[in-house]
C-alpha positions in Angstrom: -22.2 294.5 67.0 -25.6 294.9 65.2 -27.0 291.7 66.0 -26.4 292.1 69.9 -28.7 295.3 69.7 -31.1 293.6 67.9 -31.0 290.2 70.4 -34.1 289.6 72.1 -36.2 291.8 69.7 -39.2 290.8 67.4 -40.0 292.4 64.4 -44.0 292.2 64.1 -45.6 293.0 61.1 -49.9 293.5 60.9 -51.5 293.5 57.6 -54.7 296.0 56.9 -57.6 293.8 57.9 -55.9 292.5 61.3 -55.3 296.1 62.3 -58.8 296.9 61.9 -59.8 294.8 64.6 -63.2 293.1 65.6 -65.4 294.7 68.6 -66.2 292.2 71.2 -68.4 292.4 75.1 -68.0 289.0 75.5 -65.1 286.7 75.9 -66.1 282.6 76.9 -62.8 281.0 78.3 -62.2 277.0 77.8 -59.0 274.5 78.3 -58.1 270.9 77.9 -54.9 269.8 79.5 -52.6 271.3 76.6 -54.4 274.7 75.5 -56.6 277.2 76.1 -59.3 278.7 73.6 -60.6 281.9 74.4 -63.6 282.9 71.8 -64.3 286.7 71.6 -68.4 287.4 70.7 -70.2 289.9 69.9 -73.5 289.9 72.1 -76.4 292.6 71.1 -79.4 293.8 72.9 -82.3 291.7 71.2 -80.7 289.2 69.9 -81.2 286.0 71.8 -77.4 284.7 69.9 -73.9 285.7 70.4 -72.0 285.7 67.4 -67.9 284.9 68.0 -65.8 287.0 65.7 -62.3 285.6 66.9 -60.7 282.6 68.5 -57.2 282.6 70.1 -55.8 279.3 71.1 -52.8 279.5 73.3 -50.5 276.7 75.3 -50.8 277.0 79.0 -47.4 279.0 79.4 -48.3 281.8 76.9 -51.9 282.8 78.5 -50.6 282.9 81.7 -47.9 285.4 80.5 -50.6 287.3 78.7 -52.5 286.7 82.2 -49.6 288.3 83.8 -49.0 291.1 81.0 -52.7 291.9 81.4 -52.5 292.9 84.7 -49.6 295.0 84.7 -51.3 297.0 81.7 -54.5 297.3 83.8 -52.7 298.6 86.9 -50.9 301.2 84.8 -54.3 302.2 83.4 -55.8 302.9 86.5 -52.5 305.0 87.4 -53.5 306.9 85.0 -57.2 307.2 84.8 -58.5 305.6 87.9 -60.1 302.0 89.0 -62.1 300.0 86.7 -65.6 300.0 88.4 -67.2 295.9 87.5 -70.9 295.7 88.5 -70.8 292.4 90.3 -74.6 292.7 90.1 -74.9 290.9 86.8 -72.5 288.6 84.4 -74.3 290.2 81.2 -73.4 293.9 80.4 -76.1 296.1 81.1 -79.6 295.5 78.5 -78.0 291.7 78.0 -79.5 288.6 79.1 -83.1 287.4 80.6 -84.4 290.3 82.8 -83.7 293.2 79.7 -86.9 295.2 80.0 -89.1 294.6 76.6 -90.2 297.8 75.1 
């Protein structure tokens, strides 16, 4: 009877330095026929080189259910604490890229 409750379940376990996580304002998105790489950087007012701290490599199936699980966890977000406002203006964040004002 146990093993029926537990069908369909994953036990996921995250050592210390995982769970600490890496900050990233930049994601750059490639594919070949069989995967997708998605590098996460860190890009820096200044500092003419983004540095990636993280690559995920997933087959075509899995990102488009991460695609799909994505959205659903943004739509609930904005439920709950409005839209997410994207300046179309620029691809950079703000301070990022060729026009930054020099001091």
């Amino acid at each position: 009877m146990d093993s029926k409750k537990n069908e369909g379940k994953i036990n996921i376990e995250i050592n210390k330095e995982v769970a600490k996580g890496v900050y990233s304002n930049l994601a750059i998105i490639s594919h070949s026929q069989t995967e997708f790489l998605i590098d996460f950087a860190q890009l820096f007012p200044g500092i003419p080189k983004a540095e990636v701290v993280s690559r995920v490599i997933m087959a075509p199936e899995h990102l488009k259910r991460l695609s799909i699980a994505l959205n659903e966890n943004i739509r609930k977000y904005e439920q709950n604490h409005g839209e997410i406002q994207l300046n179309n203006k620029t691809t950079l964040p703000f301070g990022f890229g060729p026009n930054t004002p020099k001091a």
